[in-house]
NUKEDREN-202782 format. One record per residue (C-alpha): residue in three letters; x, y, z. Coordinates in pm, 1 decimal, decimal comma, m for minus. Layout:
BEGIN
ALA / X / Y / Z
...
END
This chain:
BEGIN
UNK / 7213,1 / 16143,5 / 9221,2
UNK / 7065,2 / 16375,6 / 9498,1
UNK / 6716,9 / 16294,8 / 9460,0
UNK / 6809,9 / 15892,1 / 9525,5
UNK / 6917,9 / 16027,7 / 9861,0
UNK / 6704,1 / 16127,1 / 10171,1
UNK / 6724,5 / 16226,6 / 10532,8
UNK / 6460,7 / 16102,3 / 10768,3
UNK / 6603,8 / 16202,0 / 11122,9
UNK / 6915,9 / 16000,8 / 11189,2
UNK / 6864,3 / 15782,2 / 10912,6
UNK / 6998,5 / 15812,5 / 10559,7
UNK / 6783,9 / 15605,8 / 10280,3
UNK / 6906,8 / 15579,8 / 9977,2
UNK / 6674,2 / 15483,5 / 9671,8
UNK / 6826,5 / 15238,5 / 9442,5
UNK / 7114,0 / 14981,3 / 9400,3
UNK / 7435,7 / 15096,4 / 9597,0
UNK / 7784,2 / 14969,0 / 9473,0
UNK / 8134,4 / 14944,0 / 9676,5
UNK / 8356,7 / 14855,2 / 9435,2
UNK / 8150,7 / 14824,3 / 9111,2
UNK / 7971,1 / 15082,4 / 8877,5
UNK / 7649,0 / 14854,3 / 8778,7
UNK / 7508,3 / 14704,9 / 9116,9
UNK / 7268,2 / 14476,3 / 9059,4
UNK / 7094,5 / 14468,5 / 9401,8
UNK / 7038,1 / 14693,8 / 9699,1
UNK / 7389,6 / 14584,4 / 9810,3
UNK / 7642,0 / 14492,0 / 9523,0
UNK / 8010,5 / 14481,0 / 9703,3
UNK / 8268,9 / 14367,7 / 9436,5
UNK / 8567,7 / 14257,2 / 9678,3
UNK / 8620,3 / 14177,2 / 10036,2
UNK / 8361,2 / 14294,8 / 10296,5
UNK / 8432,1 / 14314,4 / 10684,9
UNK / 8215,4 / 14342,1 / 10926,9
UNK / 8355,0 / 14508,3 / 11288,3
UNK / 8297,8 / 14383,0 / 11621,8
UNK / 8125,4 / 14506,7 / 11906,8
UNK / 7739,0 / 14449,0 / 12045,5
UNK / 7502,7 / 14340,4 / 11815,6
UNK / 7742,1 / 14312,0 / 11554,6
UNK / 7667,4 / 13984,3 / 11296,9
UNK / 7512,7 / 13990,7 / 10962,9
UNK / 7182,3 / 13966,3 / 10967,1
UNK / 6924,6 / 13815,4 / 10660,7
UNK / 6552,5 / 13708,7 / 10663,4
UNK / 6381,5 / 13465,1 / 10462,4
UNK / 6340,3 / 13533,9 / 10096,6
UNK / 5934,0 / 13524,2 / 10103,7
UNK / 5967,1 / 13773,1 / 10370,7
UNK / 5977,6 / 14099,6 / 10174,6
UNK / 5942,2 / 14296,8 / 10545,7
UNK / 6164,7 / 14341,7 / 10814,8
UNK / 6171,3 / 14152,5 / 11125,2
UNK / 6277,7 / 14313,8 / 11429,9
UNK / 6202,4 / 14016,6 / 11703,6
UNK / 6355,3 / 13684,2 / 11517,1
UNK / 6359,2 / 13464,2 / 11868,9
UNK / 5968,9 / 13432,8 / 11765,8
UNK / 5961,9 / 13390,3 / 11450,2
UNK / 6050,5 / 13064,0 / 11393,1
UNK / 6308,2 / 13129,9 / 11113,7
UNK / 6180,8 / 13420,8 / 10938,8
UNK / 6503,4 / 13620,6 / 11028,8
UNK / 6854,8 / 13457,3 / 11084,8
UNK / 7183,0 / 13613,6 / 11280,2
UNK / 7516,1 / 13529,9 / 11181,2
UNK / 7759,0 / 13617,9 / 11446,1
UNK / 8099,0 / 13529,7 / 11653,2
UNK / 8170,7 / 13568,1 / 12009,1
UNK / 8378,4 / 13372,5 / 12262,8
UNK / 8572,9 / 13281,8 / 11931,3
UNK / 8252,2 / 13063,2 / 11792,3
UNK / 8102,2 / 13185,7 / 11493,9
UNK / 7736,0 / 13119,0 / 11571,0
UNK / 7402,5 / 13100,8 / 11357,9
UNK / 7118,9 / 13242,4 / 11554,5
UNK / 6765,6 / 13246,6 / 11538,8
UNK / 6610,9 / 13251,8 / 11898,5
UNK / 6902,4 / 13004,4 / 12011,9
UNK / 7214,6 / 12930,9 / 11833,5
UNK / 7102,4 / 12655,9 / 11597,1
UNK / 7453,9 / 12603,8 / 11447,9
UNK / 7774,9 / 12668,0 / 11638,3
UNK / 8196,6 / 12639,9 / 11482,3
UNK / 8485,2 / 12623,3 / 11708,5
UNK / 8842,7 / 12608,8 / 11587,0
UNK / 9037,8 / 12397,4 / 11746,2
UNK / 9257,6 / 12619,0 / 11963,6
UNK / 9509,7 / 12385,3 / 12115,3
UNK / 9590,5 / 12231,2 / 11747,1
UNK / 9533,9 / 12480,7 / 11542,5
UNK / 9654,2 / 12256,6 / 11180,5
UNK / 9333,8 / 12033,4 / 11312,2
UNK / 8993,9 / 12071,0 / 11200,4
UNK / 8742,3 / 12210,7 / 11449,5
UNK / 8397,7 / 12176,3 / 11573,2
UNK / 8068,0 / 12208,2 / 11475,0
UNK / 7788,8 / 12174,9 / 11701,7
UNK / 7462,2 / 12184,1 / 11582,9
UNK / 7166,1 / 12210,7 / 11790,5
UNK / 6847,1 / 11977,9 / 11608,7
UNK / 6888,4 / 11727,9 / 11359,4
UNK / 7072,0 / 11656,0 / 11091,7
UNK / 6975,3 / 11510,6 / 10789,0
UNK / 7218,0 / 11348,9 / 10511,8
UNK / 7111,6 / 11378,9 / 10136,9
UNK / 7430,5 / 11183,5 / 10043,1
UNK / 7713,7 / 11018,3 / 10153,8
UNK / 7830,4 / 11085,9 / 10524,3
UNK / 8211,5 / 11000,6 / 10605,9
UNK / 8310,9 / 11031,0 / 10959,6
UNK / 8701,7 / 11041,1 / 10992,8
UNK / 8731,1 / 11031,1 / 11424,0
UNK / 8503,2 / 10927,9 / 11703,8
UNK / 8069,9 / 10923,4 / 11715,6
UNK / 8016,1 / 11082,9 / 12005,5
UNK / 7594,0 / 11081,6 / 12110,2
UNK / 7360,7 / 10919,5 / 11922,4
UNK / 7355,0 / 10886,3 / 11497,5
UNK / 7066,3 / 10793,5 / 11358,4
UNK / 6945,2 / 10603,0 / 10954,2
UNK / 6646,3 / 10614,0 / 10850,0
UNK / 6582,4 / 10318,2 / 10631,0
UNK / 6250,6 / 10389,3 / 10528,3
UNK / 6030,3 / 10134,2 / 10616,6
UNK / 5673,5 / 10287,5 / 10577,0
UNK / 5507,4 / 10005,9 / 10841,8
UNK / 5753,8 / 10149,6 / 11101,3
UNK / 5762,9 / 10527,1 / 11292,4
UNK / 5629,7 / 10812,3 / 11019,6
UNK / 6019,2 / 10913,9 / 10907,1
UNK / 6046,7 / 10576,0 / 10869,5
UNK / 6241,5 / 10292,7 / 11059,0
UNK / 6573,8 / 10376,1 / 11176,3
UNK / 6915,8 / 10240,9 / 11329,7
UNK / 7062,6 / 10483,3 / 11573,2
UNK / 7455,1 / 10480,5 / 11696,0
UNK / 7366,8 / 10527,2 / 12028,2
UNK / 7673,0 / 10527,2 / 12175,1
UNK / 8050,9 / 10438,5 / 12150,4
UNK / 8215,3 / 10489,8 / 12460,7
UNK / 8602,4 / 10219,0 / 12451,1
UNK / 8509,9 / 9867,2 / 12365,4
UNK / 8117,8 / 9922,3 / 12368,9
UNK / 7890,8 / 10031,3 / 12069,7
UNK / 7527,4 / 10020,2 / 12164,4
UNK / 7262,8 / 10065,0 / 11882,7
UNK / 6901,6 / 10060,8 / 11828,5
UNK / 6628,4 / 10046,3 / 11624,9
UNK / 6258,0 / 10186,8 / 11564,4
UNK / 5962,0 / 10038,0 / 11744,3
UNK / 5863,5 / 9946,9 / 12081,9
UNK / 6286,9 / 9921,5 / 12170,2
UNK / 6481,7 / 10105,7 / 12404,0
UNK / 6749,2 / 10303,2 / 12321,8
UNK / 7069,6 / 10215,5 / 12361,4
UNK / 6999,8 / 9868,6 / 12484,6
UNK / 6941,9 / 9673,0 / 12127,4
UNK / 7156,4 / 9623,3 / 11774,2
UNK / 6901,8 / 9494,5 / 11520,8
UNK / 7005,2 / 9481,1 / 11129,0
UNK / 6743,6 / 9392,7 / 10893,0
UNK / 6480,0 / 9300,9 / 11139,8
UNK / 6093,2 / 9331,6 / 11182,8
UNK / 6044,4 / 9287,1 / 11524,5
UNK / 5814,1 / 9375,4 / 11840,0
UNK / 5991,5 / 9360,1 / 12171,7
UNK / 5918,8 / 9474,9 / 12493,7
UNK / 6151,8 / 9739,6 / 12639,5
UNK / 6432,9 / 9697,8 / 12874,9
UNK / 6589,8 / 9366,4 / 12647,7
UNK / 6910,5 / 9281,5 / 12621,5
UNK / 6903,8 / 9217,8 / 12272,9
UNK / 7117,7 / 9111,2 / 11927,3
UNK / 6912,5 / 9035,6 / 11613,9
UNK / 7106,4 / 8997,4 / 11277,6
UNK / 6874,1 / 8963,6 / 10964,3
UNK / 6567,9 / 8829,6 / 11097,2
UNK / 6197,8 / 8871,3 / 10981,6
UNK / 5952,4 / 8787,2 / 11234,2
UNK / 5851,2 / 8803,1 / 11605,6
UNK / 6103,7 / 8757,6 / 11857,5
UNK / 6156,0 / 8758,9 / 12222,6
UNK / 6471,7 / 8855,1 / 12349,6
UNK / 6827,7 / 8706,6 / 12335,3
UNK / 7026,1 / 8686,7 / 12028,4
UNK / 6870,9 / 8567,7 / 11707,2
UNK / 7128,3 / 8532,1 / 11381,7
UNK / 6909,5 / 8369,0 / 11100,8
UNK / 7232,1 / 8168,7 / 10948,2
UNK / 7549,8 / 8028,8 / 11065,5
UNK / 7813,5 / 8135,6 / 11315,6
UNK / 8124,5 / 8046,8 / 11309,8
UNK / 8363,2 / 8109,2 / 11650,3
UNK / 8705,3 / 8103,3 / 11690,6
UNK / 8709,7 / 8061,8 / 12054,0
UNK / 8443,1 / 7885,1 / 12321,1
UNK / 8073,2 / 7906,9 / 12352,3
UNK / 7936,7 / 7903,0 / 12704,3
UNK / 7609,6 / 7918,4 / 12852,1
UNK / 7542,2 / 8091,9 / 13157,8
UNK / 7485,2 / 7879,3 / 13454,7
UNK / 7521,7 / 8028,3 / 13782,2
UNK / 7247,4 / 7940,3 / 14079,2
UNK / 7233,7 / 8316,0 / 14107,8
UNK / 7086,1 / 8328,2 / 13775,3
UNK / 6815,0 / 8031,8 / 13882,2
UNK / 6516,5 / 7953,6 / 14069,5
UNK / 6225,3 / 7706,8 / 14099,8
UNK / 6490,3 / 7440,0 / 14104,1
UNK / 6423,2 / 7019,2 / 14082,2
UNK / 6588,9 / 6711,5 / 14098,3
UNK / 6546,3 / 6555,2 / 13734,1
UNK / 6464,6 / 6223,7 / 13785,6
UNK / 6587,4 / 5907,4 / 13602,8
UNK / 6213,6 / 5821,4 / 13487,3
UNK / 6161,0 / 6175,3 / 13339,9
UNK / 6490,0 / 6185,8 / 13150,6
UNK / 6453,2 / 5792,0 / 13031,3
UNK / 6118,8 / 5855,8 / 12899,9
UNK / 6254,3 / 6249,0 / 12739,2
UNK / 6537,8 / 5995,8 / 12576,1
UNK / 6295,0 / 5751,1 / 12455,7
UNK / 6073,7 / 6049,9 / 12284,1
UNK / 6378,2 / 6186,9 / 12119,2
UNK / 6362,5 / 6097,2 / 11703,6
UNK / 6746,1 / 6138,3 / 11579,8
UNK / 6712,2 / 6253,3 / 11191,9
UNK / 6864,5 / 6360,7 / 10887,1
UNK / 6828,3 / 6678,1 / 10718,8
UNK / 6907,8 / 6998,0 / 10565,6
UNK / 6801,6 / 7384,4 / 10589,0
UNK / 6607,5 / 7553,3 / 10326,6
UNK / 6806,9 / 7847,9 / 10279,9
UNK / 7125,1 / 7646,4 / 10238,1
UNK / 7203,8 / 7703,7 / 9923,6
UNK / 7464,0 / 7364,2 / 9923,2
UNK / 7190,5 / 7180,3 / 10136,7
UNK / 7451,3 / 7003,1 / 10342,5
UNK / 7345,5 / 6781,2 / 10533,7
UNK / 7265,3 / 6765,1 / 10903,3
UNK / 7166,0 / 6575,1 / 11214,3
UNK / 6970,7 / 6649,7 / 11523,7
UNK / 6613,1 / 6678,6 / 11611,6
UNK / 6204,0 / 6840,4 / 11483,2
UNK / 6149,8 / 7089,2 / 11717,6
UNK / 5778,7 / 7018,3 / 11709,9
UNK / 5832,6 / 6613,4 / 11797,1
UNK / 6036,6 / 6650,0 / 12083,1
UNK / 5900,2 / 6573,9 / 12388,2
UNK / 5765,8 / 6901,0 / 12650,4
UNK / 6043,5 / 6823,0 / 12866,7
UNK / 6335,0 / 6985,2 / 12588,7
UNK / 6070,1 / 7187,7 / 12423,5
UNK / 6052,7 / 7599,2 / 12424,8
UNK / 5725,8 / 7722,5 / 12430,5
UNK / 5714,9 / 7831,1 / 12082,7
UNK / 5854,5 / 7460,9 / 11990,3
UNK / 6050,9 / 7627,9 / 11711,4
UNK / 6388,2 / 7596,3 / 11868,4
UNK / 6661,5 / 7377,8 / 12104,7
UNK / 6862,2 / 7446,5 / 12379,4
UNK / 7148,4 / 7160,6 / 12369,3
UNK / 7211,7 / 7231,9 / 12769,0
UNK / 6840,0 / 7078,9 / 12776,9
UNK / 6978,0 / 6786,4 / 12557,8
UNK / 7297,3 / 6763,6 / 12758,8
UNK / 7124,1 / 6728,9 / 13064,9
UNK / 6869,3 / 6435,7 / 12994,8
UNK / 7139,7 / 6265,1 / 12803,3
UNK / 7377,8 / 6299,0 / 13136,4
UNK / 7092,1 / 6172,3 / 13347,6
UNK / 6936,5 / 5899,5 / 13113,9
UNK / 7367,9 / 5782,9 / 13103,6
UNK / 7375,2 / 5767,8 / 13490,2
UNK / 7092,6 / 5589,7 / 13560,2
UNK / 7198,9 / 5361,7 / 13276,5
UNK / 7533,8 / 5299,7 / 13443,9
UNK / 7334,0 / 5259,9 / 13793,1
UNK / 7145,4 / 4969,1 / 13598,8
UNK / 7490,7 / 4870,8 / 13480,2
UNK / 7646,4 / 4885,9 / 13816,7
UNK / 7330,2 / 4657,8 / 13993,4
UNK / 7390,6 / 4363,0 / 13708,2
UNK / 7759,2 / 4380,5 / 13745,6
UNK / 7662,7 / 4319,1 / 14083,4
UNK / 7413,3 / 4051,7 / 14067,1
UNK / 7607,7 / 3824,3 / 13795,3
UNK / 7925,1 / 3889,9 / 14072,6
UNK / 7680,6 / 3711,1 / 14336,6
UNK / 7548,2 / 3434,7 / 14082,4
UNK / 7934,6 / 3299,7 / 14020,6
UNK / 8035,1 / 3333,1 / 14374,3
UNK / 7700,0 / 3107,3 / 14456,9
UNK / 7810,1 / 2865,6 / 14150,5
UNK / 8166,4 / 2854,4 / 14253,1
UNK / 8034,3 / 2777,9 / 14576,7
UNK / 7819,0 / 2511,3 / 14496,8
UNK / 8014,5 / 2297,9 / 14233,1
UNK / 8293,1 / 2335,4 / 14534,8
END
């Protein structure tokens, strides 16, 4: 009707639902069908948020009260002071899916299924309310060839650590692997339960690698050999409790013990048990020698 329509300048304002395409709009706007929206400056659809019943003319500082949907250099682009969400096709292939860039965080209500390459960092939160206030996380750092670098929560660098099921307080800048482990640890690798390699285990050994270094003596590693109490055992959290042999951390003498005295080294081991074996076979070697001397004197003498 006439009177729903009014001039004001330049501007026409209609009062009332307006339909394209339908005879009973049911909101300002009701388009029943395609619409298209042209190109050119400023063009992009434009919407505010729904508890903002007012327009807002300057959405770059209004921290989301007023959103821009738009395309140029053939991205279509959600705005809102920057572009917050970005989607590229994929121009060279165009059968392949293409890109969406997204400028924040994401966060995953459900399931998340990655079919291609993790590119930047990916982060879980797991939860844990004694960790950082979103709770604890694992983050996909990075997965550049052969090399995936992850991290966890806490007092750990990024990029540096992969830590599953762990509790754990560690300085930064460690090297560090820690499978399912509760508790304190250091650095290194900690797997709470057994490994099994198809291959060789070596132990790094290079004098670059080394300083304050000593003789060991025969006396020390005679007297370490002495100390050490050989027994039989199994671990708690073997469920078929088979049975072992070795040593108590706690009983060994300082010599093979960590500071914690909680844990072996079997190079330290190795090394008295070489030692204690030469000086043994030096021992050897001298009576060898001796009873040699003692029949050459009795041949001589019943001669």
């Amino acid at each position: 009707m006439a009177s729903d329509i009014k001039l004001n300048d330049s501007s026409v304002i209609l009062e009332g639902n307006v339909g394209v395409g339908t005879n009973n709009p049911a909101r300002p706007l009701h388009v029943e069908g395609n619409e298209i929206h042209s190109g050119g400056a400023g063009a992009g659809f434009s919407f505010s948020d729904r508890n903002n019943s007012v327009f807002v003319n300057n959405p770059s500082s209004t921290k989301g009260e007023r959103w821009v949907w738009y395309a140029t250099e053939k991205t279509a682009r959600l705005w809102c002071g920057v572009d917050h969400i970005q989607v590229r096709p994929n121009v060279n292939e165009q059968n392949q899916p293409g890109t969406v860039v997204i400028s924040g965080d994401l966060t995953v209500g459900n399931n998340l299924t990655v079919n291609g390459e993790i590119q930047g960092e990916l982060r879980f939160l797991t939860g844990v309310s004694d960790k950082a206030p979103d709770g604890s996380d694992i983050r996909l750092a990075t997965m550049v060839a052969d090399t995936l670098s992850v991290s966890n929560s806490g007092s750990l660098s990024r990029r540096r650590h992969f830590a599953l099921h762990s509790d754990i307080d560690i300085p930064n800048n460690k090297e560090l692997l820690v499978i399912n482990y509760q508790g304190n640890y250091k650095s290194g690798v900690k797997i709470e339960g057994n490994v099994q390699v198809t291959g060789t285990l070596t132990q790094a050994s290079s004098i670059a690698l080394k300083e304050n270094i000593a003789e060991l003596s025969g006396q020390e590693a005679m007297t370490t050999l002495q100390g050490l109490n050989a027994v039989k055992y199994n671990y708690k959290a073997d469920q078929q409790k088979e049975q072992r042999i070795g040593f108590i951390a706690e009983e060994v003498p300082d010599l093979v013990a960590n500071s914690e005295r909680d844990r072996l080294s079997p190079m330290d081991l190795i090394a008295v048990l070489t030692k204690a074996l030469q000086e043994q076979q030096i021992t050897i070697s001298e009576l060898v020698a001796e009873m040699n001397t003692l029949k050459q004197q009795n041949g001589a003498h019943q001669s």
